[in-house]
C-alpha positions in Angstrom: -33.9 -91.5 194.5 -35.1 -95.0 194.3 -32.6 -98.1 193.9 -33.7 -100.2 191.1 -32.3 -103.6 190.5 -29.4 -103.6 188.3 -28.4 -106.7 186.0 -25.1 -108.8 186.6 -22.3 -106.6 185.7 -21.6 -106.7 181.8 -18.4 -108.2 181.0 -17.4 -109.5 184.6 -17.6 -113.0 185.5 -15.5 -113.1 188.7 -18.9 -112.3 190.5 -22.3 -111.9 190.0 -24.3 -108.5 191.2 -27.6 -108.0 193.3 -29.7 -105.4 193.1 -28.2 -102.5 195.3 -28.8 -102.2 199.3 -31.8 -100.1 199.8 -30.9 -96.5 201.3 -31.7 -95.8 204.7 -35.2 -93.8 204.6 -34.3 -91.2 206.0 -31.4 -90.3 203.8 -33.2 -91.3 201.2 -35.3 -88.6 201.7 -32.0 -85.9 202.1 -30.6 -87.7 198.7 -33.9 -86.3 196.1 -32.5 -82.9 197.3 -28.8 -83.7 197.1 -29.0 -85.5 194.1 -30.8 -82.2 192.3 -27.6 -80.4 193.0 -25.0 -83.4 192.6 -25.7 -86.0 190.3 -23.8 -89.3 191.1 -21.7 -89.4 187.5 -18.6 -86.6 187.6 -17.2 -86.6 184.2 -13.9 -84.5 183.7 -15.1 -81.4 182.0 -17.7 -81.0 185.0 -14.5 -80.6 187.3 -14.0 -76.7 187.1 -17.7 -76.1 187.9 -17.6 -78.4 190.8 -14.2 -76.4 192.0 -16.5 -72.9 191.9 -19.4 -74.7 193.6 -17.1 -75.8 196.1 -14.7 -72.7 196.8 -18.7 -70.6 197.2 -19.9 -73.4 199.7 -16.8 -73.0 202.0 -16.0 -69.3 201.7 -19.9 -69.3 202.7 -18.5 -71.3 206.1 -18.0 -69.1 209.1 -14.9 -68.3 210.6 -13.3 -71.6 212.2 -12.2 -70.1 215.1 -15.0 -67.6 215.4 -16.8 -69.3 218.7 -13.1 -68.3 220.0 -12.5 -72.2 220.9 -9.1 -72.5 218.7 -6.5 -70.2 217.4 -6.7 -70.8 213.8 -3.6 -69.9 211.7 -1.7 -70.6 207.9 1.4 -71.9 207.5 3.6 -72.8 205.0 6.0 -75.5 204.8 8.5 -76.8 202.8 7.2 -79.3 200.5 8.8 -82.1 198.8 11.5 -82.1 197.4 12.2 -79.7 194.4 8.4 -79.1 194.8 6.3 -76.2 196.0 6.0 -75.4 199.6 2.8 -76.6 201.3 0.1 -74.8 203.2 -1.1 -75.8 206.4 -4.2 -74.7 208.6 -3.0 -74.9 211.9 -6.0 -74.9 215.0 -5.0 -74.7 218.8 -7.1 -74.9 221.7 -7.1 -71.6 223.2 -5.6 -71.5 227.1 -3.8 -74.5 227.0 0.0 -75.1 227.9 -0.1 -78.7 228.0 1.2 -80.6 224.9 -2.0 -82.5 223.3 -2.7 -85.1 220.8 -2.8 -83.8 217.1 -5.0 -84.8 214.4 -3.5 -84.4 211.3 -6.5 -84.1 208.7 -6.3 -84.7 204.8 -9.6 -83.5 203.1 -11.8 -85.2 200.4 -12.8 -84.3 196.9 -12.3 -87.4 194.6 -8.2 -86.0 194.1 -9.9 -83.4 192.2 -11.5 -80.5 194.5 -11.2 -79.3 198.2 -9.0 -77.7 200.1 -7.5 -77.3 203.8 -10.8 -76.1 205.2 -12.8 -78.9 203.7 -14.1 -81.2 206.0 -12.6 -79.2 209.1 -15.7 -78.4 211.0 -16.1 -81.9 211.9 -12.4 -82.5 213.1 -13.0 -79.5 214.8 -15.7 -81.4 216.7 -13.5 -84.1 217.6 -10.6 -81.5 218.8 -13.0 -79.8 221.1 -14.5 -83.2 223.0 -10.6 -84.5 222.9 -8.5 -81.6 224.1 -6.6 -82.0 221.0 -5.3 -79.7 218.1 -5.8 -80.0 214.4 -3.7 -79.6 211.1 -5.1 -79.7 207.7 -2.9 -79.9 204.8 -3.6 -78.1 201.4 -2.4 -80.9 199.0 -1.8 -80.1 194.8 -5.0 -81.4 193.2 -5.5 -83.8 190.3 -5.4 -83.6 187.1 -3.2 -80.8 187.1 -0.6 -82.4 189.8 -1.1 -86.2 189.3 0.7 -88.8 191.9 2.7 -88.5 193.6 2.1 -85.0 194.0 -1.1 -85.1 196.2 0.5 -87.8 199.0 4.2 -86.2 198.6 2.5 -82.9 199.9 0.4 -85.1 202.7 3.3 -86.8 203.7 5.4 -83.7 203.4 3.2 -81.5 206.2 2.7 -84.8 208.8 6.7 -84.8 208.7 6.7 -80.7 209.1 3.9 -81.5 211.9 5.9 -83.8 213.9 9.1 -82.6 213.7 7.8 -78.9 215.1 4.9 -80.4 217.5 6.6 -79.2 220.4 6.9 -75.5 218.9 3.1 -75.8 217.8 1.9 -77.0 221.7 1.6 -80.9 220.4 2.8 -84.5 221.4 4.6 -85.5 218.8 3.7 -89.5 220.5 -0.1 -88.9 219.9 -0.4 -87.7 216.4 -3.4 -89.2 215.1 -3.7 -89.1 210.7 -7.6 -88.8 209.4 -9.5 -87.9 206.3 -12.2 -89.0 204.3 -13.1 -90.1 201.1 -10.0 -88.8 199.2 -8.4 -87.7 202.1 -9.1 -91.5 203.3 -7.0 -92.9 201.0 -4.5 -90.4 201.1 -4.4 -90.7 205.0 -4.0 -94.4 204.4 -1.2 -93.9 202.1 0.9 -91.6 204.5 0.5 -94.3 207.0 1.9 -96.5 204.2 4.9 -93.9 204.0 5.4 -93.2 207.4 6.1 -97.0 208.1 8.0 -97.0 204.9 10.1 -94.6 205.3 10.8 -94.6 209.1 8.7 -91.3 209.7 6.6 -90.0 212.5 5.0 -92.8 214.5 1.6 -92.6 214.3 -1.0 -93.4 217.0 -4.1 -94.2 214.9 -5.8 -93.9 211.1 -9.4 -92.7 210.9 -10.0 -93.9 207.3 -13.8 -92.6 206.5 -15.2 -93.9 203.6 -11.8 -93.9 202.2 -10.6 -94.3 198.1 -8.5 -97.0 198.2 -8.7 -98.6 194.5 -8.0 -97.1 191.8 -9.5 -100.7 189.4 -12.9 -99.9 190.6 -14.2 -103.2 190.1 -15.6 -104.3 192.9 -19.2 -106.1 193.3 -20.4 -102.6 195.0 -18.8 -100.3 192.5 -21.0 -102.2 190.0 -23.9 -102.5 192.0 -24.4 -98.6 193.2 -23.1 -97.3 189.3 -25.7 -94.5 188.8 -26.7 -94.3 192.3 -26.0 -92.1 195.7 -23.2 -89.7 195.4 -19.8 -90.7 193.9 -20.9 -93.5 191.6 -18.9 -95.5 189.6 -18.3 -93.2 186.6 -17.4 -90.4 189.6 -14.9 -92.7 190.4 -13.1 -93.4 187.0 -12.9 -89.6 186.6 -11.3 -89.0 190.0 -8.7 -92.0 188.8 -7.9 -91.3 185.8 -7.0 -87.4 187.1 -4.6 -88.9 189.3 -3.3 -92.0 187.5 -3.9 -91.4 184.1 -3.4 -94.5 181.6 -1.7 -96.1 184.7 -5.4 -96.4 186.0 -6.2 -100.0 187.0 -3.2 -101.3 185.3 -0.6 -103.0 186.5 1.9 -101.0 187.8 -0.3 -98.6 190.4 1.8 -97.6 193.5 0.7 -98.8 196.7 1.0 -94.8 197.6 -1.2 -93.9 195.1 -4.0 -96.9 196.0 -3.4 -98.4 198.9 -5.7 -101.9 197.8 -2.6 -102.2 196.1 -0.4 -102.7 198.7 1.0 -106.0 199.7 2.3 -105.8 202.9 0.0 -104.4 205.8 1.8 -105.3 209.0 3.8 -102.3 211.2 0.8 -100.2 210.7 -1.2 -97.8 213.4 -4.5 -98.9 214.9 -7.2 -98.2 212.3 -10.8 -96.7 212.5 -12.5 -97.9 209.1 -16.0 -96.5 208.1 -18.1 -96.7 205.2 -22.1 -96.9 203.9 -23.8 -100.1 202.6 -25.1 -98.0 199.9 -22.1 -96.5 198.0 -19.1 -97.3 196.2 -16.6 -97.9 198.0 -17.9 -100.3 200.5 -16.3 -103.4 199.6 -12.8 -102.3 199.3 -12.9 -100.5 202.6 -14.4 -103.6 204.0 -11.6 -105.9 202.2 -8.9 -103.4 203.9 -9.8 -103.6 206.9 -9.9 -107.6 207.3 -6.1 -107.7 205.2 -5.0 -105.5 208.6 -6.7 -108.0 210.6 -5.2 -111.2 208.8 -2.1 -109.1 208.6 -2.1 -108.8 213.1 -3.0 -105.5 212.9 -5.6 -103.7 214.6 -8.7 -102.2 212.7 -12.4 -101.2 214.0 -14.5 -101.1 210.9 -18.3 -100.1 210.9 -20.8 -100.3 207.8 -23.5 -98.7 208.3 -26.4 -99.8 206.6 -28.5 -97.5 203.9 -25.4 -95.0 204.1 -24.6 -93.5 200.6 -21.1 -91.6 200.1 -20.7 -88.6 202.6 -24.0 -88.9 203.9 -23.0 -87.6 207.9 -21.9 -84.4 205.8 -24.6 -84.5 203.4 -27.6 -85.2 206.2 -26.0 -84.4 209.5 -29.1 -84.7 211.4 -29.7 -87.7 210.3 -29.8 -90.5 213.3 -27.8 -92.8 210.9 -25.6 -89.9 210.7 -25.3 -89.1 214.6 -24.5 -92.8 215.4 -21.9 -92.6 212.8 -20.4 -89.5 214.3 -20.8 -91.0 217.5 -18.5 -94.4 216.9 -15.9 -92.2 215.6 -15.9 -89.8 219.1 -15.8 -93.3 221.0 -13.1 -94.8 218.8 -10.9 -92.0 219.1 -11.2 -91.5 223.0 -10.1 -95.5 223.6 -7.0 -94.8 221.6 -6.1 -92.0 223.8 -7.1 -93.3 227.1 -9.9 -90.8 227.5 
């Protein structure tokens, strides 16, 4: 897929648009294949089809704990209140007594697909180098269950997490909250909740690529529409399923987009990372300096030619390995490794 120029964005005059960042080549290369299967526009009746593609590419995933590294189990927890309970995929380290660090993982999917296993393998990666264990929550999905149903559940299994950690073989003082995408923004909202609400105290936010806005109107959601995975249009649709007519209005809970919130102090050391070459760019960029201006801590990393999910999408990739490799190195500071 070649990046053409694109005009200044029609009706916007706050700023004026360049012609998008060129794609690295060699996931340039991965994104004529990817693109064949997943155009960058989701419009809402294409949502149940992407739910069957999705539920056939992970049941196609072998066994999590198959390599006999991690005891994988389900759960189910209370939910919030006067809501359904919530599932949980718990993993432990086999053969270990010692209380480790937790990673407490909230999956991607644009609020409108995924589920508890998406997105794992990877954490999984990170558990094995850190000695750590991993829970996934299962959150209600969009349009069906629109805010604050998705980060009610989220927030609903961290506080299930840390209040049992002991029970589960975790330190409920190194509970580290991660996700992508989706999950990015979600994780970033439970941090939001956690502070606000006096629950668990967090150790770190991995934020990867994370949907923080819902007014999609930044210079890069202009400038990759059409483009990459998860363009602009993508983005409306995964909005709108959440928000509804509330989308980019003014009245949009900080819990629901966390661009929107105004106060960013008290919150855990952050890991921020995004692609030059996708949508959300600039508001993970602009989230990361209000922590910074706010005193708080935040690593954040662009990496140049990236599109939307590209590690997943190209793994192999040496843009991709880098980017796995920051993360590894991030998350072993934070715990002293």
């Amino acid at each position: 897929m070649t990046a053409v120029p694109s005009a200044p964005s029609a009706g916007n005059e706050r700023f004026r648009v360049g012609p998008p960042p060129p794609f690295d080549p060699e996931l340039a290369a991965a994104l004529e294949t990817i693109a064949e299967e997943m155009p960058p526009a989701l419009h809402p009746e294409m949502i149940p089809a992407l739910r069957e593609s999705m539920a056939a590419f992970e049941g196609a995933e072998p066994d999590l704990g198959g390599d006999g590294a991690f005891e994988v189990e389900d759960r189910t927890v209370p939910g919030p209140r006067g809501a359904p309970d919530v599932s949980l995929l718990v993993c432990r380290p086999t053969g270990t007594d010692a209380a480790m660090p937790v990673i407490y993982h909230t999956h991607g999917g644009g609020m409108v697909v995924g589920d508890s296993r998406s997105g794992v393998p990877e954490i999984l990666d990170w558990a094995r180098e850190l000695g750590a264990g991993v829970v996934s929550v299962e959150y209600r999905l969009a349009p069906e269950n629109p805010h604050p149903a998705p980060v009610e559940d989220c927030y609903a299994g961290l506080v299930w997490t840390a209040e049992h950690a002991a029970e589960l073989g975790f330190d409920p003082d190194r509970i580290i909250v991660a996700g992508g995408s989706a999950g990015g923004g979600l994780t970033a909202a439970v941090a939001l909740l956690a502070r606000d609400r006096g629950g668990p105290a967090l150790l770190g936010q991995v934020l990867l690529c994370p949907m923080l806005d819902d007014r999609n109107d930044t210079p890069s959601s202009h400038q990759m529409a059409g483009l990459g995975v998860w363009d602009r249009t993508a983005n409306n649709t995964g909005w709108t399923a959440l928000l509804g007519d509330a989308r980019g209005g003014p009245d949009v809970s900080p819990y629901a987009a966390p661009a929107r919130a105004e106060d960013l102090t008290g919150l855990p050391p952050a890991f921020i990372d995004v692609g030059s070459a996708e949508t959300f760019r600039d508001e993970a960029v602009a989230y990361a300096t209000r922590m910074w201006q706010a005193g708080g801590r935040a690593e954040l990393h662009v990496w140049p030619g990236g599109f939307h999910g590209y590690d997943q999408m190209a793994p192999q990739a040496a843009l991709s390995q880098d980017t796995k490799a920051a993360r590894l190195r991030w998350l072993r500071r934070l715990l002293g490794q």
